[in-house]
N, CA, C and O atoms as CSV, one atom per row, in Angstrom:
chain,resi,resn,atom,element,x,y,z
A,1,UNK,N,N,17.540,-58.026,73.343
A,1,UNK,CA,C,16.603,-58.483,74.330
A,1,UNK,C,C,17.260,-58.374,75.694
A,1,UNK,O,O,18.485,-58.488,75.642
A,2,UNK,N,N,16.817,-58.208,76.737
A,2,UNK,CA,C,17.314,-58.161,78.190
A,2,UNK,C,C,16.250,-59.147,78.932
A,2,UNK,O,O,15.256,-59.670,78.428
A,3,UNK,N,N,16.651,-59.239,80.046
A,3,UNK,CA,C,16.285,-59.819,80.633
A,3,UNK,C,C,16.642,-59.621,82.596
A,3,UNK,O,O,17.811,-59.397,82.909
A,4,UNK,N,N,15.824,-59.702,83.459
A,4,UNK,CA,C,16.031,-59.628,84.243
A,4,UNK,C,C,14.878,-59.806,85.522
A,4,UNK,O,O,13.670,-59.636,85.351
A,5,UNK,N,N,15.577,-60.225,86.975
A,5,UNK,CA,C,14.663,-60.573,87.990
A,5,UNK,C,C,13.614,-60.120,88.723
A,5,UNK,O,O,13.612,-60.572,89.868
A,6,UNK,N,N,12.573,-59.263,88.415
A,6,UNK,CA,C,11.717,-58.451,89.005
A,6,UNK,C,C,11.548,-58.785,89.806
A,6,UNK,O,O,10.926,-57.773,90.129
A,7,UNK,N,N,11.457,-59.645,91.040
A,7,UNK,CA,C,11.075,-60.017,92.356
A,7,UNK,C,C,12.135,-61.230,92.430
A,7,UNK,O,O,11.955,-62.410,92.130
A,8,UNK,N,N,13.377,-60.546,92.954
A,8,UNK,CA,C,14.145,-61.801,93.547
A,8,UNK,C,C,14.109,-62.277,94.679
A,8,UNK,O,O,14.252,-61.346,95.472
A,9,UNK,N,N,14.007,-63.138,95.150
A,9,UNK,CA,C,14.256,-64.050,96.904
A,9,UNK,C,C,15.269,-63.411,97.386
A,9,UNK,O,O,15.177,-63.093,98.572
A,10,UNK,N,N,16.652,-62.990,96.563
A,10,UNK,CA,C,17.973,-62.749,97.007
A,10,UNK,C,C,17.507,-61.146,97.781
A,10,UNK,O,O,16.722,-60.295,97.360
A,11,UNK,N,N,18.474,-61.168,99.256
A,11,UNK,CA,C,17.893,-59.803,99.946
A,11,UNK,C,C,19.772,-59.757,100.228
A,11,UNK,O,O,20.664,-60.534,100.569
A,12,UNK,N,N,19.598,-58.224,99.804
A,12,UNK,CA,C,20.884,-57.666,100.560
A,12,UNK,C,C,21.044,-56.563,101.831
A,12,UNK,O,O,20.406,-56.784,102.860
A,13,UNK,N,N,21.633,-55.753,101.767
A,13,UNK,CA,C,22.069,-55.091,103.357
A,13,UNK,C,C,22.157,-53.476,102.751
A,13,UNK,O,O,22.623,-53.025,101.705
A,14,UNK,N,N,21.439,-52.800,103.995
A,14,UNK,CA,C,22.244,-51.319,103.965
A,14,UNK,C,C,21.886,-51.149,104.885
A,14,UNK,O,O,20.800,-51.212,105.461
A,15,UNK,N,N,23.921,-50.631,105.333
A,15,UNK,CA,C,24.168,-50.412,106.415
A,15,UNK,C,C,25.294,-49.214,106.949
A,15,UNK,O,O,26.518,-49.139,106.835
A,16,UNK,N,N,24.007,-48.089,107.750
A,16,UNK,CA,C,25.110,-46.731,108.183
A,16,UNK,C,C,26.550,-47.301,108.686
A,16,UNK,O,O,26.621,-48.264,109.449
A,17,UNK,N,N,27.716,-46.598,108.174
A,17,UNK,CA,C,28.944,-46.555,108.188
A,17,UNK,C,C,29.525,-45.688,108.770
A,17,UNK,O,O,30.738,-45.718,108.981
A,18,UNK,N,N,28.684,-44.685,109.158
A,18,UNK,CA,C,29.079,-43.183,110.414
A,18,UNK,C,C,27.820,-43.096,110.553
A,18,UNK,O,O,26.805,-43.602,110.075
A,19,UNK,N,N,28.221,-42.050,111.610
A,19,UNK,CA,C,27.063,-41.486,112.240
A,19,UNK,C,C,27.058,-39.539,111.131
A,19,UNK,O,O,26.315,-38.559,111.184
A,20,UNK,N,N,28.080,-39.823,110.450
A,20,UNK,CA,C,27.584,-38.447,109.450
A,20,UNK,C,C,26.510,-39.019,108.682
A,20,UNK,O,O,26.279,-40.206,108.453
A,21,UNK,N,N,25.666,-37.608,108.189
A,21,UNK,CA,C,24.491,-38.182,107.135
A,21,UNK,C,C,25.196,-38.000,105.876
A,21,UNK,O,O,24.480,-37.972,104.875
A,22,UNK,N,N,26.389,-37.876,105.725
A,22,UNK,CA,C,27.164,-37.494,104.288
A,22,UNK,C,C,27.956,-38.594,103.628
A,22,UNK,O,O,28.390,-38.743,102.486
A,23,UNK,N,N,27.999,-39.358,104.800
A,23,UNK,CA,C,28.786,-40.825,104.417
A,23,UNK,C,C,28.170,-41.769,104.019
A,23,UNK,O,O,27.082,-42.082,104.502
A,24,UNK,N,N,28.845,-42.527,102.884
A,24,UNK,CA,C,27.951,-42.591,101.879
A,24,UNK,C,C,27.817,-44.629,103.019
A,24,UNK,O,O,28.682,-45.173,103.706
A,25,UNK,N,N,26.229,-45.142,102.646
A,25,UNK,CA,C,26.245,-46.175,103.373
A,25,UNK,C,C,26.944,-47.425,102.947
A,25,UNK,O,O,27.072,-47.691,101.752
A,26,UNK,N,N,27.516,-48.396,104.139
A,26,UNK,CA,C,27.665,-49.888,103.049
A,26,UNK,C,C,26.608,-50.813,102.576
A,26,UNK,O,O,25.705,-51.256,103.285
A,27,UNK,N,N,26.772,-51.039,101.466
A,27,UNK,CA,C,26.030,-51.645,100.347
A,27,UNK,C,C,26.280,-53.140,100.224
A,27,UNK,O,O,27.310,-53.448,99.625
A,28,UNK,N,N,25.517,-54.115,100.686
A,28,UNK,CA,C,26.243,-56.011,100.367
A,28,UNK,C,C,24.586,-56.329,99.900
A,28,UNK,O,O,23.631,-56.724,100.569
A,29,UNK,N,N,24.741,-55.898,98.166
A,29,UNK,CA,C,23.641,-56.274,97.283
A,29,UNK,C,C,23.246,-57.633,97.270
A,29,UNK,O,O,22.105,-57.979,96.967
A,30,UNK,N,N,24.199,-58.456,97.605
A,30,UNK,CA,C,23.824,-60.225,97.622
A,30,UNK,C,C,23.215,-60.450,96.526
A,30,UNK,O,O,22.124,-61.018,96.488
A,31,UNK,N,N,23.678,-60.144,95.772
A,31,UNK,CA,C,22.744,-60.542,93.864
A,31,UNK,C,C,23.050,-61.746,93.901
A,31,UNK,O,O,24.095,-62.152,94.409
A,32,UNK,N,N,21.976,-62.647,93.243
A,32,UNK,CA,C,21.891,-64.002,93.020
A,32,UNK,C,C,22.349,-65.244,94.050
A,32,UNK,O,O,22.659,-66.388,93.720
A,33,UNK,N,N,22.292,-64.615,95.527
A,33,UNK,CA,C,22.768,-65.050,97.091
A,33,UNK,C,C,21.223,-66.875,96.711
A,33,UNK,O,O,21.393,-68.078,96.905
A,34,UNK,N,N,20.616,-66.499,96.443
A,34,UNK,CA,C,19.261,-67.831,96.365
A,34,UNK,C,C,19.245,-68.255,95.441
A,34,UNK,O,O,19.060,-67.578,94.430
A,35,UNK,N,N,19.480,-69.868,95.415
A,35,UNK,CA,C,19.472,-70.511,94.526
A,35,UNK,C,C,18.318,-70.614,93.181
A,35,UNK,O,O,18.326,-70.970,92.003
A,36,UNK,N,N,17.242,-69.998,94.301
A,36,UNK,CA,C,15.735,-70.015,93.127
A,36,UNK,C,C,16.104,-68.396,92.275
A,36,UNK,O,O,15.534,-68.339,91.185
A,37,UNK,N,N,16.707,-67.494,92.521
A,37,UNK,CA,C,17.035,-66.359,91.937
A,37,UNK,C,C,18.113,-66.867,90.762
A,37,UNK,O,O,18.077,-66.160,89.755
A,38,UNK,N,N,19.123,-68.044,90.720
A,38,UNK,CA,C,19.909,-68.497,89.963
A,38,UNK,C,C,19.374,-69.063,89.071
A,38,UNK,O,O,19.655,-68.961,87.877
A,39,UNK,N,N,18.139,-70.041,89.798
A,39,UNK,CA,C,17.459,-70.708,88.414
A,39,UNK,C,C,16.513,-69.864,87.601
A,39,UNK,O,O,16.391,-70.289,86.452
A,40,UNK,N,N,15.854,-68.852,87.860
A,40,UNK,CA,C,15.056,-68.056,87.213
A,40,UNK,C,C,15.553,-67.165,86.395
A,40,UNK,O,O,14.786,-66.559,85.646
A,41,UNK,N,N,17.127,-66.877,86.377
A,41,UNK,CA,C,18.107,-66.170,85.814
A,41,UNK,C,C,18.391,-67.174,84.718
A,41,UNK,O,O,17.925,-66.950,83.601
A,42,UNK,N,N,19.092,-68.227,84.928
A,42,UNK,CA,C,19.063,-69.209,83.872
A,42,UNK,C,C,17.961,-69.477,83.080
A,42,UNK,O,O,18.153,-69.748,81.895
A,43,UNK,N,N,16.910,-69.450,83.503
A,43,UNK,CA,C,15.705,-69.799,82.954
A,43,UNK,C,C,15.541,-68.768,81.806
A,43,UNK,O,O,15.285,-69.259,80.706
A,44,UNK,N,N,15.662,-67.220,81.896
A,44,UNK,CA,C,15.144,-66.786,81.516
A,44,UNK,C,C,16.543,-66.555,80.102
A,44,UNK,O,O,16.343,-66.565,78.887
A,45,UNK,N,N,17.411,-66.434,80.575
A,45,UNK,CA,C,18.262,-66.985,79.577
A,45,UNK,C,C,17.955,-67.968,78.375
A,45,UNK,O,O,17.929,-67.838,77.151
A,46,UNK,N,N,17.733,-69.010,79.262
A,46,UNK,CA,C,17.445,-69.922,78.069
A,46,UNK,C,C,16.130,-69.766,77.357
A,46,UNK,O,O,16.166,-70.328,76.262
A,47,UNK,N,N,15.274,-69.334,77.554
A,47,UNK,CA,C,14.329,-68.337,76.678
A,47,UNK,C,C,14.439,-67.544,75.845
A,47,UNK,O,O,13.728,-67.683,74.849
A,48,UNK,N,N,15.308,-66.477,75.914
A,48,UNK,CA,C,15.463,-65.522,75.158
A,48,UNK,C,C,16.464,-66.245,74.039
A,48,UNK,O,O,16.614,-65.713,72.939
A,49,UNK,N,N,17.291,-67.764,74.459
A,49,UNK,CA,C,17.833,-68.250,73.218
A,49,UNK,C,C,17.011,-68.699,72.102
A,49,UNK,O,O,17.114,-68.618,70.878
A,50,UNK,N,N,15.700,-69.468,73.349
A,50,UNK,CA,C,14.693,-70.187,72.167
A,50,UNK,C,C,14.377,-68.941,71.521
A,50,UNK,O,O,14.326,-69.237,70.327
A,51,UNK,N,N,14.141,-67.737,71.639
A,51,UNK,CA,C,13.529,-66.908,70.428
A,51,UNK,C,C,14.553,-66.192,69.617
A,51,UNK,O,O,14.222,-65.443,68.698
A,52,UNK,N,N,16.057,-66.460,70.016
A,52,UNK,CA,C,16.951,-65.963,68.972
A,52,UNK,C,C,17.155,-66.695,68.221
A,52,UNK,O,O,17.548,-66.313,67.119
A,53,UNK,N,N,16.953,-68.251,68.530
A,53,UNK,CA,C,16.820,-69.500,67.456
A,53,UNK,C,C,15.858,-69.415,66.663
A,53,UNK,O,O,16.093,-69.785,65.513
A,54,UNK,N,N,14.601,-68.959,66.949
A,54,UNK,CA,C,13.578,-68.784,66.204
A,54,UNK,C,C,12.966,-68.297,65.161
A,54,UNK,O,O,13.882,-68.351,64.341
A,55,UNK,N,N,12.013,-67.830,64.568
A,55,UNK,CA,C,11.447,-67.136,63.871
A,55,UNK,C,C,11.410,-65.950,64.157
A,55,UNK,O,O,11.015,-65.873,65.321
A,56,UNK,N,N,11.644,-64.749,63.653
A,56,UNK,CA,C,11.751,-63.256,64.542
A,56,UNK,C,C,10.233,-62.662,64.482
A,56,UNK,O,O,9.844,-62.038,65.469
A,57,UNK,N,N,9.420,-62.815,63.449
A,57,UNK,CA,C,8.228,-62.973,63.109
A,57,UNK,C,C,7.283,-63.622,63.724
A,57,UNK,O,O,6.102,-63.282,63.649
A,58,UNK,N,N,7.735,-64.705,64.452
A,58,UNK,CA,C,6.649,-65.946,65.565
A,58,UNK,C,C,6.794,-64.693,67.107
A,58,UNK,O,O,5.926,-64.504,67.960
A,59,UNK,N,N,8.216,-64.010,67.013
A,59,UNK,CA,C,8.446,-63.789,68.415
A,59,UNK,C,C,8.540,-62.214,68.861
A,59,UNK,O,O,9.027,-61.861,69.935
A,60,UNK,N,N,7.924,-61.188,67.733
A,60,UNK,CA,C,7.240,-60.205,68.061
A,60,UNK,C,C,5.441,-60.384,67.817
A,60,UNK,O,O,4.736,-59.449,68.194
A,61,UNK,N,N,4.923,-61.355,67.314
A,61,UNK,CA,C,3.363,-61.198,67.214
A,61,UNK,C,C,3.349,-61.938,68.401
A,61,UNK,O,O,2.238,-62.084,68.911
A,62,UNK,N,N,4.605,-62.596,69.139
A,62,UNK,CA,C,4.363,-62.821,70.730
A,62,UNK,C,C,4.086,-62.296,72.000
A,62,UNK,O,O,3.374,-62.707,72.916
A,63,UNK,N,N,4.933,-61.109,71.842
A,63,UNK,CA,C,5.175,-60.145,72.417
A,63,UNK,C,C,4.264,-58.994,72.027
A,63,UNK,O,O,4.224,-57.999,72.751
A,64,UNK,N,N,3.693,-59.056,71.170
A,64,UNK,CA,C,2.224,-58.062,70.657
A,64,UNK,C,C,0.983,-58.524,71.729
A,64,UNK,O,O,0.185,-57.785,72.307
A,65,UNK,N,N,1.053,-59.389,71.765
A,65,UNK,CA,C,-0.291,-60.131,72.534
A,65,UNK,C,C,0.055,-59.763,73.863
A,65,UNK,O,O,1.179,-59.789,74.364
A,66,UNK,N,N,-1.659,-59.210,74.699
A,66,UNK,CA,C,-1.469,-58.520,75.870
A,66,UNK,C,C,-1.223,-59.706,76.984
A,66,UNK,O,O,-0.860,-59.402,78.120
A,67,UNK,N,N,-1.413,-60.899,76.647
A,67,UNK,CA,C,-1.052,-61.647,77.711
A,67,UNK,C,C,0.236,-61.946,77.884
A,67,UNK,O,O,0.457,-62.560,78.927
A,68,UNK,N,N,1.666,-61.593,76.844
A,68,UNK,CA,C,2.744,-62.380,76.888
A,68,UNK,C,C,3.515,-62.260,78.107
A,68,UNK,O,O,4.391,-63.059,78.438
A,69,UNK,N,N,3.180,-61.283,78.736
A,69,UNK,CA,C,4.155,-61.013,80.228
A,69,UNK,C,C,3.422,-62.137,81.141
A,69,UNK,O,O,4.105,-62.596,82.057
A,70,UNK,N,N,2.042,-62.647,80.976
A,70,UNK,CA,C,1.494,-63.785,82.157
A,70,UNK,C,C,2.313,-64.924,81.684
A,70,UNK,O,O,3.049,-65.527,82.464
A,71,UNK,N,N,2.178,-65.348,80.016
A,71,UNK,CA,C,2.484,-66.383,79.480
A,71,UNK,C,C,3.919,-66.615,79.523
A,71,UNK,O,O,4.367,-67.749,79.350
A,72,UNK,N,N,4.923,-65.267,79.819
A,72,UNK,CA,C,6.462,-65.464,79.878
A,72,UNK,C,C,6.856,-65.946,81.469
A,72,UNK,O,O,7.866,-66.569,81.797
A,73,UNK,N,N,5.526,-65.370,82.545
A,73,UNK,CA,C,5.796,-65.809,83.640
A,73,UNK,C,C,5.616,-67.654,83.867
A,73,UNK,O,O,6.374,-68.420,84.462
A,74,UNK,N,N,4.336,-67.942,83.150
A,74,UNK,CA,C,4.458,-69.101,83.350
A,74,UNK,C,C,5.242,-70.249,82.423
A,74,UNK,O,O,5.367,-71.455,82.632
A,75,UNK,N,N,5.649,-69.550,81.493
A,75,UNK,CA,C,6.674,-70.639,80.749
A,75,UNK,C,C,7.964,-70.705,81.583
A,75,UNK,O,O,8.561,-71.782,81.570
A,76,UNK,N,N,8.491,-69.650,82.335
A,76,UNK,CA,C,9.292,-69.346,83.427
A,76,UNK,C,C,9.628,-70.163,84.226
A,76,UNK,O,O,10.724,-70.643,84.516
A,77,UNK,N,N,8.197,-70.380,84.742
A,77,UNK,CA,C,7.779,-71.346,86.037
A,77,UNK,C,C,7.754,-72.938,85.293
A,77,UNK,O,O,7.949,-73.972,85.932
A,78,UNK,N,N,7.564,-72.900,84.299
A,78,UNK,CA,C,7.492,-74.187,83.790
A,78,UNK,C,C,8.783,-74.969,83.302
A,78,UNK,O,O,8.846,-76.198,83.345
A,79,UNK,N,N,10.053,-73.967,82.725
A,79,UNK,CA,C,11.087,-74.210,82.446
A,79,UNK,C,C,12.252,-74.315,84.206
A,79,UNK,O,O,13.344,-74.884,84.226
A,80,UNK,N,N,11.776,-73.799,85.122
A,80,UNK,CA,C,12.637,-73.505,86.281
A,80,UNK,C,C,11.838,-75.693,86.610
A,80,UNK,O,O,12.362,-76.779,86.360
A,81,UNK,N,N,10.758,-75.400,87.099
A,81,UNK,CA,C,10.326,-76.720,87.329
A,81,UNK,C,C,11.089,-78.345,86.643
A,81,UNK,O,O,10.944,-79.520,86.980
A,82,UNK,N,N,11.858,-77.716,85.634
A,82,UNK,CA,C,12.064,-79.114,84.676
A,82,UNK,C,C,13.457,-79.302,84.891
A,82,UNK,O,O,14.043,-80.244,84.358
């Protein structure tokens, strides 16, 4: 399973380093720089444990159902909240 932030708060930098177009630019990605990008990372962590604890059977006829990407967003939002 993976997991990861499709729309993070966290913003990073690119920034020309010469004035050649060959040089390659500097890069300050600021990954996980916002605290709400930390908790939604954790969050989603601890999700993917509840379904390795789980039934493997409860947690692909989950993931079959066309709503589970709304329903993973708001269990998301519901687990970051608590």
């Amino acid at each position: 399973m993976f997991a990861a932030l499709a729309q993070p708060e966290s913003r990073g930098r690119l920034r020309l380093q010469s004035a050649d177009p060959e040089a390659p630019p500097g890069i300050d990605a600021n990954f996980l720089s916002d605290t709400r990008d930390v908790r939604t990372a954790a969050a989603c962590v601890e999700l993917l444990r509840s379904f390795r604890d789980g039934d493997a059977a409860a947690l692909l006829a989950y993931l079959r159902e066309p709503a589970a990407s709304c329903f993973l967003s708001l269990k998301l939002r519901d687990i970051k909240e608590s």
